[in-house]
ROKOLSE-275808 format. One record per residue (C-alpha): x, y, z; residue number from 1; chain. Coordinates in nm, 4 decimals, m for minus. Layout:
# ROKOLSE-275808
<atom><x>X</x><y>Y</y><z>Z</z><i>NUM</i><ch>A</ch></atom>
...
# end
This chain:
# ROKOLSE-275808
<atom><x>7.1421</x><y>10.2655</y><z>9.0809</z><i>1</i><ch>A</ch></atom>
<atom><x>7.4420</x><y>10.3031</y><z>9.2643</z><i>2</i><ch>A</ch></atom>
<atom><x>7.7225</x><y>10.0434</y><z>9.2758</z><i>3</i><ch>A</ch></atom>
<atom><x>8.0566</x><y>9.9884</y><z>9.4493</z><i>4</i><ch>A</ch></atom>
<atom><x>8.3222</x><y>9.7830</y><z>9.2958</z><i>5</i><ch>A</ch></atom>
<atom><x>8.5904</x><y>9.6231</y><z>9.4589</z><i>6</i><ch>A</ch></atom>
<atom><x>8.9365</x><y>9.3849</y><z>9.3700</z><i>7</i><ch>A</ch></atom>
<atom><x>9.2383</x><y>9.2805</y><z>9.5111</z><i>8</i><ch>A</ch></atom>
<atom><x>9.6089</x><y>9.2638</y><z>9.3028</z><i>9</i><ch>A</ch></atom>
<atom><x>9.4593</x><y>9.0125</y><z>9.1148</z><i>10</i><ch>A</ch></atom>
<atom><x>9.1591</x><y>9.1515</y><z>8.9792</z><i>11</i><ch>A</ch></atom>
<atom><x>9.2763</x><y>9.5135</y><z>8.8948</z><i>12</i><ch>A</ch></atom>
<atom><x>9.2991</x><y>9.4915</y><z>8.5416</z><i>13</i><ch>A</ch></atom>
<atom><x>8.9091</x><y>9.3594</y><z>8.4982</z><i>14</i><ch>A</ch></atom>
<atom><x>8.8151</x><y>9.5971</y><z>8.7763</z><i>15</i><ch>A</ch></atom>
<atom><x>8.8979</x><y>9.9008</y><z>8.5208</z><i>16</i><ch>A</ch></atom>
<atom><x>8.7011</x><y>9.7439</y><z>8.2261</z><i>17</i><ch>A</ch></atom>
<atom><x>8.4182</x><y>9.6936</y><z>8.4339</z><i>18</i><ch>A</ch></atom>
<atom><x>8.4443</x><y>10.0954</y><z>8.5147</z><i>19</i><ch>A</ch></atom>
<atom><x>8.4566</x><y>10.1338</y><z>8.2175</z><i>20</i><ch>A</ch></atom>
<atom><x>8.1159</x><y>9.9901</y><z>8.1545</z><i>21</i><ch>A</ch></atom>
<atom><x>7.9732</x><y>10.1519</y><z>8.4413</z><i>22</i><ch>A</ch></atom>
<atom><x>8.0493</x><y>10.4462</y><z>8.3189</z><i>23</i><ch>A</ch></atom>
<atom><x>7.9087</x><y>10.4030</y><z>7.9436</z><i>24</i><ch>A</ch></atom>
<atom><x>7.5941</x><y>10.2654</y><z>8.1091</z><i>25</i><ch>A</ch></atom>
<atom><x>7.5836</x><y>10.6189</y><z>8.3217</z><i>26</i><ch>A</ch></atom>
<atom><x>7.5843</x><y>10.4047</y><z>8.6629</z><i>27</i><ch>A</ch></atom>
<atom><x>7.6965</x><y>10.5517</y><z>8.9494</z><i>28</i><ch>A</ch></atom>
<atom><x>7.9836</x><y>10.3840</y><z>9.1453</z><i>29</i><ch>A</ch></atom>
<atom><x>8.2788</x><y>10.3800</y><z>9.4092</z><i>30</i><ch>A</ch></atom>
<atom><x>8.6041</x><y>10.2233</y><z>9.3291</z><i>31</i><ch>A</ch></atom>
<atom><x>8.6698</x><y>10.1237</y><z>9.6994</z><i>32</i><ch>A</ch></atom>
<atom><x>9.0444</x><y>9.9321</y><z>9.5845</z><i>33</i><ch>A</ch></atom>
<atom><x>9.2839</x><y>9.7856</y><z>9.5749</z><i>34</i><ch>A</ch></atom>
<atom><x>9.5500</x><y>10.0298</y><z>9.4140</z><i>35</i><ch>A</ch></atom>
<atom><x>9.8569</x><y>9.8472</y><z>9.4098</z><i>36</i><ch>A</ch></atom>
<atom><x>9.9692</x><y>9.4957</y><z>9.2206</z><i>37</i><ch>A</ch></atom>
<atom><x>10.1433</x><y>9.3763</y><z>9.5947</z><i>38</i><ch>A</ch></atom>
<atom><x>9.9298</x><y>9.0700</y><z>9.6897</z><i>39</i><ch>A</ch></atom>
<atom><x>9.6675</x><y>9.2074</y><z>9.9493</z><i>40</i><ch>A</ch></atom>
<atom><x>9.4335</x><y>9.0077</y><z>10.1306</z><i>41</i><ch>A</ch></atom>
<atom><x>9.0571</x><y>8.9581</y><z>9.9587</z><i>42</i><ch>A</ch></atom>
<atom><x>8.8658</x><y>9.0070</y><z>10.2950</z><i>43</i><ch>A</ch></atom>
<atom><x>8.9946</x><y>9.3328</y><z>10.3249</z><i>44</i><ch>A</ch></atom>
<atom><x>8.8290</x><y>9.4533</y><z>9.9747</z><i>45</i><ch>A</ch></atom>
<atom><x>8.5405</x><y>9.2175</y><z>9.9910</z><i>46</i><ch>A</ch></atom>
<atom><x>8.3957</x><y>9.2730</y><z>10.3458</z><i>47</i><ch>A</ch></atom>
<atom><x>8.3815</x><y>9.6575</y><z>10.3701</z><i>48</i><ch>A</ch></atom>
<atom><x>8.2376</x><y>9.6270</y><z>9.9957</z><i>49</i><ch>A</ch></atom>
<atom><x>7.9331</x><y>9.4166</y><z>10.0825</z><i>50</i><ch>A</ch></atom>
<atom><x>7.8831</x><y>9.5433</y><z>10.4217</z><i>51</i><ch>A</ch></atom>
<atom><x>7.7953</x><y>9.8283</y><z>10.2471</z><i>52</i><ch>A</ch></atom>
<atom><x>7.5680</x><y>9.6902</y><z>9.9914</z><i>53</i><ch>A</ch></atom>
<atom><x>7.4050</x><y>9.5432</y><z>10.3298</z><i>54</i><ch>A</ch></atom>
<atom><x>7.3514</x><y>9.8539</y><z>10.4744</z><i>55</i><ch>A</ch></atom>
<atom><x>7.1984</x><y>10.0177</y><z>10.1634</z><i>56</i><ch>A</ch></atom>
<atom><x>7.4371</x><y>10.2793</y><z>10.0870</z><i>57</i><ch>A</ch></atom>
<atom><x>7.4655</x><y>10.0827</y><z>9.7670</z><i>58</i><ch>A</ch></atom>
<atom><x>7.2346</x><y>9.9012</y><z>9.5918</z><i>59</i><ch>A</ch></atom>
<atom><x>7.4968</x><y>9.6772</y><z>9.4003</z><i>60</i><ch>A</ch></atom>
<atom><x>7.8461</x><y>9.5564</y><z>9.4346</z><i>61</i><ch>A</ch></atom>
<atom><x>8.0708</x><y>9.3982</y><z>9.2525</z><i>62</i><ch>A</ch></atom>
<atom><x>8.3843</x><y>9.2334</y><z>9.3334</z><i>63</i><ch>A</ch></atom>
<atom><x>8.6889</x><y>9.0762</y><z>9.1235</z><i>64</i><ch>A</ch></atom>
<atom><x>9.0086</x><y>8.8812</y><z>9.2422</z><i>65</i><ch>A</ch></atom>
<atom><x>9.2027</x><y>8.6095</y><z>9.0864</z><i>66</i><ch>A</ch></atom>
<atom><x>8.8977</x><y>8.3582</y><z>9.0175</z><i>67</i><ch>A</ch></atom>
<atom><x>8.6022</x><y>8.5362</y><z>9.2254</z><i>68</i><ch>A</ch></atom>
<atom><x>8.5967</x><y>8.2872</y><z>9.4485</z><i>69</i><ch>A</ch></atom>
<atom><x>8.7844</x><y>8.3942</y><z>9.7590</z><i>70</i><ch>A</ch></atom>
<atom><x>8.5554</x><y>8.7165</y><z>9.7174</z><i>71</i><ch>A</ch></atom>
<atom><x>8.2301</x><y>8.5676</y><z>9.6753</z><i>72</i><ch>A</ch></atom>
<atom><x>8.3021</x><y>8.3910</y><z>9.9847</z><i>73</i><ch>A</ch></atom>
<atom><x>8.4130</x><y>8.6406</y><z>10.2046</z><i>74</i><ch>A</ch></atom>
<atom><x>8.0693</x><y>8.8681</y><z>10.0731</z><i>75</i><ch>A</ch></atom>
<atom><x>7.8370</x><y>8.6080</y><z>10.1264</z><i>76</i><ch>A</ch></atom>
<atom><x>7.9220</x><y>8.5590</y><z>10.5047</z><i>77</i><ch>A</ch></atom>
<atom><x>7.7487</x><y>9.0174</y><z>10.5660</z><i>78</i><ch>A</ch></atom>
<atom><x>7.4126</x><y>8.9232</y><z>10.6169</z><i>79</i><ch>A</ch></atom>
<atom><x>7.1690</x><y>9.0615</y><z>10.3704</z><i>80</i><ch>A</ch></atom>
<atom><x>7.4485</x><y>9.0032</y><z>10.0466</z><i>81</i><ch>A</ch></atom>
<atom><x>7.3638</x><y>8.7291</y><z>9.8016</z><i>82</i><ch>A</ch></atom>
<atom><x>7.6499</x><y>8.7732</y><z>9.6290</z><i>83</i><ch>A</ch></atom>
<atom><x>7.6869</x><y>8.5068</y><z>9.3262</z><i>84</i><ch>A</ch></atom>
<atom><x>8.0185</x><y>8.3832</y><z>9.1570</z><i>85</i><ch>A</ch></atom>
<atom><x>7.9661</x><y>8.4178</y><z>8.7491</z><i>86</i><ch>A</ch></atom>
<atom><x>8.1547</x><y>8.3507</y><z>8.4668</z><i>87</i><ch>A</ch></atom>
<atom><x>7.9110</x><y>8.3267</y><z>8.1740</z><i>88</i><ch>A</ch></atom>
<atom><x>7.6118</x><y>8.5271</y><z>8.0626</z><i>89</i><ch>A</ch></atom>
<atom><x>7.3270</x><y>8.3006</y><z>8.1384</z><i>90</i><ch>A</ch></atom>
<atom><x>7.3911</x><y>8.2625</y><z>8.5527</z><i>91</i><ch>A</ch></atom>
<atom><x>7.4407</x><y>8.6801</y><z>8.5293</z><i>92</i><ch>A</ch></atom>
<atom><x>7.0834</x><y>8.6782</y><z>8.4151</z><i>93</i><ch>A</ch></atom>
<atom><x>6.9759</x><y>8.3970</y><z>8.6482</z><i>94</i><ch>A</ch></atom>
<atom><x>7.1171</x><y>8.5269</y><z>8.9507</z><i>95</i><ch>A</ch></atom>
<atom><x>6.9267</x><y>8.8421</y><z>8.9109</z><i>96</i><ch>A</ch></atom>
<atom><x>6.6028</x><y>8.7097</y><z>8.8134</z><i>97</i><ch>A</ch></atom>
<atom><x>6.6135</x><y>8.4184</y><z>9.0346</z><i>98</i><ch>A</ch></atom>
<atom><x>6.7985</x><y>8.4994</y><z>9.3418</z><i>99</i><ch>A</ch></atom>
<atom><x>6.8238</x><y>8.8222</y><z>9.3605</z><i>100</i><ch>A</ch></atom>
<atom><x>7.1518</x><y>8.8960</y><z>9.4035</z><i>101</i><ch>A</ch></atom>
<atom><x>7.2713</x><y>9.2433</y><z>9.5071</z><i>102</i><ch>A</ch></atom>
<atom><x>7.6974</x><y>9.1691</y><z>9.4396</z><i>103</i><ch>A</ch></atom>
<atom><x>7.8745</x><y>8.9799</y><z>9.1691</z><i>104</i><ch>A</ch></atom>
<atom><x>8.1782</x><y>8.7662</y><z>9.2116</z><i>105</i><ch>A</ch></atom>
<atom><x>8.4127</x><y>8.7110</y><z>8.8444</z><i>106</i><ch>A</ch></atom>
<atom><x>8.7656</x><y>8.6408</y><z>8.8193</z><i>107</i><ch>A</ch></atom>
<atom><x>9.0407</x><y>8.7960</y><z>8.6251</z><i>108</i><ch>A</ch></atom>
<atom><x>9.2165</x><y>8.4811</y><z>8.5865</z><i>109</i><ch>A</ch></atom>
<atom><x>8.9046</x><y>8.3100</y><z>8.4683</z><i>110</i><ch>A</ch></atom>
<atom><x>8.7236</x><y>8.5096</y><z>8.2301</z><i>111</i><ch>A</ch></atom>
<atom><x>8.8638</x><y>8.7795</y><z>7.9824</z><i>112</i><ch>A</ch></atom>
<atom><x>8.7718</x><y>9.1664</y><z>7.9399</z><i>113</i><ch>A</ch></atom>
<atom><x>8.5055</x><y>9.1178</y><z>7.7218</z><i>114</i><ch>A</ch></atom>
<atom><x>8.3038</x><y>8.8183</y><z>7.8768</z><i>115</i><ch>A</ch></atom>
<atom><x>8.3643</x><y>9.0133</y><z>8.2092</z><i>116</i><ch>A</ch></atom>
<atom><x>8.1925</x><y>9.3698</y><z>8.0509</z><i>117</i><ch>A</ch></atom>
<atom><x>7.8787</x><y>9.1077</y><z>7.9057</z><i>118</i><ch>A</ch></atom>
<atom><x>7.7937</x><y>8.9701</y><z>8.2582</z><i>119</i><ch>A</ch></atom>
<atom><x>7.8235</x><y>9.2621</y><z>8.4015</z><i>120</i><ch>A</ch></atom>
<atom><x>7.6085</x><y>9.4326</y><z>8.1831</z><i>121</i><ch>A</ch></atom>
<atom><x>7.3742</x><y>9.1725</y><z>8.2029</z><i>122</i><ch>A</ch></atom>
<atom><x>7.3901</x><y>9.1514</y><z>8.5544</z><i>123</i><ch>A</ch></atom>
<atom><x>7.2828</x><y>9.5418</y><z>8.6067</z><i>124</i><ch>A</ch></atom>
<atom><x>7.0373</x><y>9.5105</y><z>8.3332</z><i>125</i><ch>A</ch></atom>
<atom><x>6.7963</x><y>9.2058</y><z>8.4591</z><i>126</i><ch>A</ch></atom>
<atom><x>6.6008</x><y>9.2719</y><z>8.7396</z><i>127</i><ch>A</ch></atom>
<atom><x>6.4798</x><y>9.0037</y><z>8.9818</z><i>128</i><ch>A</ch></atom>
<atom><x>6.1216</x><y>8.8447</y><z>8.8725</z><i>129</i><ch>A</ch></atom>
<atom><x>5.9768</x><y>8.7450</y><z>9.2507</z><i>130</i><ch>A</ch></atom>
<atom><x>5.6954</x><y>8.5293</y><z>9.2481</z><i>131</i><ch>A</ch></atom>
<atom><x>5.8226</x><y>8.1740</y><z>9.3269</z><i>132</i><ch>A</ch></atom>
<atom><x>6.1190</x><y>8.3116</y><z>9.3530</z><i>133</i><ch>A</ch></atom>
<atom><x>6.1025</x><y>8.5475</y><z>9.5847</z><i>134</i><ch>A</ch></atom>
<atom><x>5.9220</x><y>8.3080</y><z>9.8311</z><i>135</i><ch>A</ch></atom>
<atom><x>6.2873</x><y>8.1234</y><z>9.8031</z><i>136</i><ch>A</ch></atom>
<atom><x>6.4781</x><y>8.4189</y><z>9.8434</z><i>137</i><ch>A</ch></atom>
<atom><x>6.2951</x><y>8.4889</y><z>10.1743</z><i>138</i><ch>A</ch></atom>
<atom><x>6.3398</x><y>8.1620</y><z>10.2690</z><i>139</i><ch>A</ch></atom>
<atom><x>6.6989</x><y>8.2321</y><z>10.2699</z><i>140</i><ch>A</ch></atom>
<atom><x>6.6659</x><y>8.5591</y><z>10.4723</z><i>141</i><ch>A</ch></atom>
<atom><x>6.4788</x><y>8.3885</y><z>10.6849</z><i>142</i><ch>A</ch></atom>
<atom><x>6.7001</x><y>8.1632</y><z>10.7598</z><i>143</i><ch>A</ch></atom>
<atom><x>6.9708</x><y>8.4322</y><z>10.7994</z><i>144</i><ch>A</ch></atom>
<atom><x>6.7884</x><y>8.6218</y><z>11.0370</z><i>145</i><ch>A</ch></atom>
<atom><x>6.6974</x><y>8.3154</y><z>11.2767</z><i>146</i><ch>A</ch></atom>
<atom><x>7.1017</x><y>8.1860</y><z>11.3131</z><i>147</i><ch>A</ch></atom>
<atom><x>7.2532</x><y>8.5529</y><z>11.4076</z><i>148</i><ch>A</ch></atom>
# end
């Protein structure tokens, strides 16, 4: 698995934990920003970050900002990312098993280091079940791909 992580000024100090995780869970990954505390803008980190999750250079991303949200949105408007906002354990391991989602949204200003290292773990750990679910999921991309 390969995974690219991504955060604005606001989500730089959770960004590192979550490294740090990756890296005890041997998980390949791209820090791809930010690397200053200025206020940037969240597009900027978010869009380049899922478009590449899109495009299957990575298989996951995941993204962190002041509460998630502003990055969850921006990911969620690539096609192909189903990128879910999380800030407890139980919707880490929902999103993956029932929507497959390929990026993860969490906020620094929401959640602290360790709750953020448990979904992520989590996260990377479930994988998605299909069955009923997966006839939703396509339902979804099916959508997607009819409105371009």
């Amino acid at each position: 698995m390969k995974v690219i992580i991504s955060a604005d000024h606001a989500g730089m100090s959770l960004r590192n934990e979550v490294k740090n995780l990756l890296e005890e869970m041997h998980i390949a990954y791209e820090d791809a920003g930010c690397s200053c505390e200025t206020s940037v803008d969240y597009p900027d980190y978010a869009l380049p970050a899922a478009e590449r999750v899109a495009s299957g250079e990575f298989d996951r991303g995941i993204l962190i900002c002041g509460t998630g949200i502003g990055m969850n949105i921006s990911a969620n408007k690539v096609k192909g990312i189903r990128c879910a906002l999380v800030h407890d354990v139980y919707s880490a391991k929902l999103t993956r098993q029932h929507n497959d989602s390929n990026m993860l949204a969490m906020g620094e200003r929401v959640i602290g280091p360790g709750l953020a290292r448990e979904i992520a773990k989590t996260w990377l750990e479930t994988d998605f079940e299909g069955g009923r679910h997966g006839r939703r999921v396509d339902k979804v991309t099916e959508y997607e791909a009819s409105h371009e």
